[in-house]
VOGU-616514 format. One line per field, with one value per atom (N, C-alpha, C): atom name; x, y, z; residue number from 1. Coordinates in pm, whole numbers, always signed. Atoms other than C-alpha are relative to their C-alpha. Example, Ala and Ser with C-alpha at 12.3 -4.5 7.8 and 13.67 -1.06 7.14 Angstrom:
<sites>
atom	c(N / CA / C / N / CA / C) .
x	c(+89 / +1230 / +90 / -82 / +1367 / -77) .
y	c(-119 / -450 / +120 / -119 / -106 / +109) .
z	c(+0 / +780 / +0 / -6 / +714 / +73) .
n	c(1 / 1 / 1 / 2 / 2 / 2) .
</sites>
This chain:
<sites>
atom	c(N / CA / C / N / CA / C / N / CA / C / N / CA / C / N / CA / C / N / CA / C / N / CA / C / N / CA / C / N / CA / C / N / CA / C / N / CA / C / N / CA / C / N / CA / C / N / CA / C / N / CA / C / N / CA / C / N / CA / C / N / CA / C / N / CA / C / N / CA / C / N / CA / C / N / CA / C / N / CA / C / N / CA / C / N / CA / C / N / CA / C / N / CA / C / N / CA / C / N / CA / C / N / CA / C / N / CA / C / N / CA / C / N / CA / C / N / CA / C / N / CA / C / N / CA / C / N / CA / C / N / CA / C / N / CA / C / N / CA / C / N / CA / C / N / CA / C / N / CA / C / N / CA / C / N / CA / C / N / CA / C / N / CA / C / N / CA / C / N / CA / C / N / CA / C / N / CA / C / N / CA / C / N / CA / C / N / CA / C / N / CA / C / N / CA / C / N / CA / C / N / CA / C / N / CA / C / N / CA / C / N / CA / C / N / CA / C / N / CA / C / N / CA / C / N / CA / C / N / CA / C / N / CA / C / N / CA / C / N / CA / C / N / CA / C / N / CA / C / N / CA / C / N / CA / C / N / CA / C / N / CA / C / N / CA / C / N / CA / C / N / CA / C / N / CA / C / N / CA / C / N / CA / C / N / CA / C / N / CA / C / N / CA / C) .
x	c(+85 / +0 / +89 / -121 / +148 / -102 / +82 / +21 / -7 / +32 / -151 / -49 / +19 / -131 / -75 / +91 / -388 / -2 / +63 / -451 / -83 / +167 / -696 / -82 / +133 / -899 / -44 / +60 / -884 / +73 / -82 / -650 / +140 / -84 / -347 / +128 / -89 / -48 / +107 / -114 / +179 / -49 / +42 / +156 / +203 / -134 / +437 / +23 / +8 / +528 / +135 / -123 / +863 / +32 / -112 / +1099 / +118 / -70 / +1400 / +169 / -111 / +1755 / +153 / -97 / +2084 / +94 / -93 / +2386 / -46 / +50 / +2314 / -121 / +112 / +2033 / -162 / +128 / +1646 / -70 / +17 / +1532 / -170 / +175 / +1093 / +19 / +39 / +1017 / -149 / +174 / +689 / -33 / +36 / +492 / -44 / +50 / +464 / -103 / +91 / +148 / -88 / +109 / +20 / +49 / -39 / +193 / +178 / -118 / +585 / +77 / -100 / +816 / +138 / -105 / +1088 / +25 / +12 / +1281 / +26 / -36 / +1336 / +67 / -108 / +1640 / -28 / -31 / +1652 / +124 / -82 / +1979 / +7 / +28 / +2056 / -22 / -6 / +2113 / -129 / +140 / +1751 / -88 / +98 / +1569 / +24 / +4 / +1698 / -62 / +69 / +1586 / -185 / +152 / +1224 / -76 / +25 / +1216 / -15 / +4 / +1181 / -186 / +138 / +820 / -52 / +126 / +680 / -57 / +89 / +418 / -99 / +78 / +154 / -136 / +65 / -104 / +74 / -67 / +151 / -64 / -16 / +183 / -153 / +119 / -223 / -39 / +63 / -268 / +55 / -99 / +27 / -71 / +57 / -122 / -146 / +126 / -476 / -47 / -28 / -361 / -132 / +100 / -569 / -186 / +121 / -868 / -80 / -3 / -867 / -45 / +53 / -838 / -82 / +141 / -1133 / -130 / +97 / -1332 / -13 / +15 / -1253 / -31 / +73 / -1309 / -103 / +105 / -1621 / -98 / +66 / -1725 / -17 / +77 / -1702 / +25 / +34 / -1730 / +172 / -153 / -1423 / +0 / -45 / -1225 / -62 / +43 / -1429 / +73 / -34 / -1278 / -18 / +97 / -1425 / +123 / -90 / -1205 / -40 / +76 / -1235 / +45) .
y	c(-118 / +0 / +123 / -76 / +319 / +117 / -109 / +702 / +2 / -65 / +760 / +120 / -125 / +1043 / +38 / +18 / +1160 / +157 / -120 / +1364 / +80 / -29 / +1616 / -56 / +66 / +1417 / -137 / +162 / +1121 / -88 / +170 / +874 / +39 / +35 / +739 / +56 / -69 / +960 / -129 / +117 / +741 / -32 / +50 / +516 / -5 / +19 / +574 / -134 / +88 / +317 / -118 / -28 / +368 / +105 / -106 / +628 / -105 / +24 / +516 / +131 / -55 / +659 / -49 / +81 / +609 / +66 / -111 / +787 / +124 / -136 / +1179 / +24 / -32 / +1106 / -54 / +79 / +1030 / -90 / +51 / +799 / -56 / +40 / +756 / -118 / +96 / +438 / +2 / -13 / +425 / -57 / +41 / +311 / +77 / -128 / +571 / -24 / +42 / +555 / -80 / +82 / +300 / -148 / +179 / -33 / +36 / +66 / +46 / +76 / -58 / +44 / +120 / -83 / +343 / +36 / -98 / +517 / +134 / -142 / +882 / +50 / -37 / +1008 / +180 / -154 / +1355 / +71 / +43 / +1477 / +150 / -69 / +1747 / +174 / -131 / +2034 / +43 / +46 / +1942 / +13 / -57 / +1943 / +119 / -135 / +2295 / +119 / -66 / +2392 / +10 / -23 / +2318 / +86 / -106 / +2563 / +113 / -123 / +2822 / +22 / -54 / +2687 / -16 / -22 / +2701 / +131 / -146 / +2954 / -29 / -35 / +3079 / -103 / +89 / +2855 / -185 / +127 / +2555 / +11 / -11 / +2624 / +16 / -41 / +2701 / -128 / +154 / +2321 / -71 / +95 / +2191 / +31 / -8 / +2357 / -6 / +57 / +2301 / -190 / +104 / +1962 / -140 / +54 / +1777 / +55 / -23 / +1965 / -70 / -3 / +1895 / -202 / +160 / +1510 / -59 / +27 / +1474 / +32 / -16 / +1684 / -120 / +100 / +1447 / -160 / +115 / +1155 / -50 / -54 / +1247 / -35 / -19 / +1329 / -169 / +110 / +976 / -95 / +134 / +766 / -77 / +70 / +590 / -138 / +105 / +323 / -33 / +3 / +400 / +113 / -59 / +509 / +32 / +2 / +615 / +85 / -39 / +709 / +164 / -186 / +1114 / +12) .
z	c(+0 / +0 / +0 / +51 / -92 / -8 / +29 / -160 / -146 / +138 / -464 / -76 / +33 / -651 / -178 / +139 / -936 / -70 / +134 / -1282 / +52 / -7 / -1275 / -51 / +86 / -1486 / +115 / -76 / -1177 / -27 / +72 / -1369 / +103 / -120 / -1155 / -124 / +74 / -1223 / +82 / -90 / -929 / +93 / -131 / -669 / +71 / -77 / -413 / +84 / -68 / -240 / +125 / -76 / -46 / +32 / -19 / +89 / +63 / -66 / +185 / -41 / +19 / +228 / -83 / +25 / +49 / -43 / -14 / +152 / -7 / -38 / +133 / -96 / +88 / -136 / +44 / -28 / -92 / -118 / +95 / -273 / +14 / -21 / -336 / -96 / +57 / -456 / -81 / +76 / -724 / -80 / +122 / -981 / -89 / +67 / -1266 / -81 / +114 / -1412 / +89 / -61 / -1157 / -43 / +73 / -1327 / -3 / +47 / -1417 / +130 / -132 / -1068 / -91 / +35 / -1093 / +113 / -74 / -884 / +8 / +8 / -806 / +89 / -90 / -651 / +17 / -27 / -467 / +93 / -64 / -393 / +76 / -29 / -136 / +0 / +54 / -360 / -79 / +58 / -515 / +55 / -105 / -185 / +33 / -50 / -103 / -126 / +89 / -452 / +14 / -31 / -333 / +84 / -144 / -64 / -73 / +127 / -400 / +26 / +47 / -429 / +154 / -93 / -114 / -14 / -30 / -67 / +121 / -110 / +144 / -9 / +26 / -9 / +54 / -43 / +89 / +148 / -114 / +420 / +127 / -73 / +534 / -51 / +51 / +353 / +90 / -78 / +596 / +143 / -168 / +928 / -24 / -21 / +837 / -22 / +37 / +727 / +71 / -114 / +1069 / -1 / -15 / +975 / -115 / +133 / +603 / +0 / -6 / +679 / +80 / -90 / +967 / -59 / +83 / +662 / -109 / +139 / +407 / +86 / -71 / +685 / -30 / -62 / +810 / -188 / +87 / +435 / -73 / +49 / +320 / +42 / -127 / +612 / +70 / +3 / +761 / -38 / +87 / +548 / -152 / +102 / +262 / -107 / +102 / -75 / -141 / +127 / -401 / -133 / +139 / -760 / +29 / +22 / -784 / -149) .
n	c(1 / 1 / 1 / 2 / 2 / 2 / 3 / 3 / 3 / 4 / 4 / 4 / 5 / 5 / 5 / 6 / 6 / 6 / 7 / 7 / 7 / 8 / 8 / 8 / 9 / 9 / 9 / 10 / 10 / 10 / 11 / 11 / 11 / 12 / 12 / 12 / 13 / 13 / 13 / 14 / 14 / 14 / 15 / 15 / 15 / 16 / 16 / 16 / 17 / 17 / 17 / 18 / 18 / 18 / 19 / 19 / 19 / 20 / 20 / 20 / 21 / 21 / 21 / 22 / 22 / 22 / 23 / 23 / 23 / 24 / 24 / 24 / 25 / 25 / 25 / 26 / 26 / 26 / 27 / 27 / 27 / 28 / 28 / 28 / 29 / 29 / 29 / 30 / 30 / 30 / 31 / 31 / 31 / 32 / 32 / 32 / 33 / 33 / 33 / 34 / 34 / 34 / 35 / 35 / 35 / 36 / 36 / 36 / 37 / 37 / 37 / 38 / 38 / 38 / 39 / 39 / 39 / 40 / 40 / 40 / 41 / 41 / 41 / 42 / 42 / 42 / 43 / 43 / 43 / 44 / 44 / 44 / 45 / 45 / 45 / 46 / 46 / 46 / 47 / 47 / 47 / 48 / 48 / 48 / 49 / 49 / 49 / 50 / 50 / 50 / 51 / 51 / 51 / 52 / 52 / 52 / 53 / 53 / 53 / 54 / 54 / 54 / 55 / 55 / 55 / 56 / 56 / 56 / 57 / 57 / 57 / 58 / 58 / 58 / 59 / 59 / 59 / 60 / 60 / 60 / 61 / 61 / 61 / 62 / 62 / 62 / 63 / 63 / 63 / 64 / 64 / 64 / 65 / 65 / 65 / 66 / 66 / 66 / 67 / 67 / 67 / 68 / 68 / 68 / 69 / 69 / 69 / 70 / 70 / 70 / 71 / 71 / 71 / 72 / 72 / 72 / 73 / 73 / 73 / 74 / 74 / 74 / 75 / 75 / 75 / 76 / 76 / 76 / 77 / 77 / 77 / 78 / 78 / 78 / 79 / 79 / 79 / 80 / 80 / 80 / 81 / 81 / 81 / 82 / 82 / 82 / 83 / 83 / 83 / 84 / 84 / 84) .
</sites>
């Protein structure tokens, strides 16, 4: 089991389905597409480049984060999951 991440249209862009470490790099484990394993290395001159896009919209998704997932709970029951 792994996080899956989707199109706007709904179709499966990736399924993650690791992190691990290896030496000073990160390495996500996935399936691109939903079927072909790859991985994706991030090394640490790469993660400091991401600190470009945060914004203010990031950051009110990260601390409302606990509210956001008791709405989306709540909204369709617990352990139940439906395609969007």
């Amino acid at each position: 089991m792994g996080m899956t991440v989707y199109n706007p249209d709904g179709t499966v862009a990736s399924v993650f389905t690791g992190i691990k470490r290896d030496g000073d790099k990160l390495v996500l484990q996935q399936l691109a597409l939903g079927v072909m394993p790859m991985d994706v290395v991030i090394t640490p001159s790469e993660a400091l480049k991401s600190m470009k896009m945060v914004s203010f919209g990031l950051i009110v998704f990260i601390l409302g984060f606990p509210w956001f997932w008791l709405k989306y709970k709540r909204g369709k029951g617990l352990g139940q999951e439906t395609a969007t």
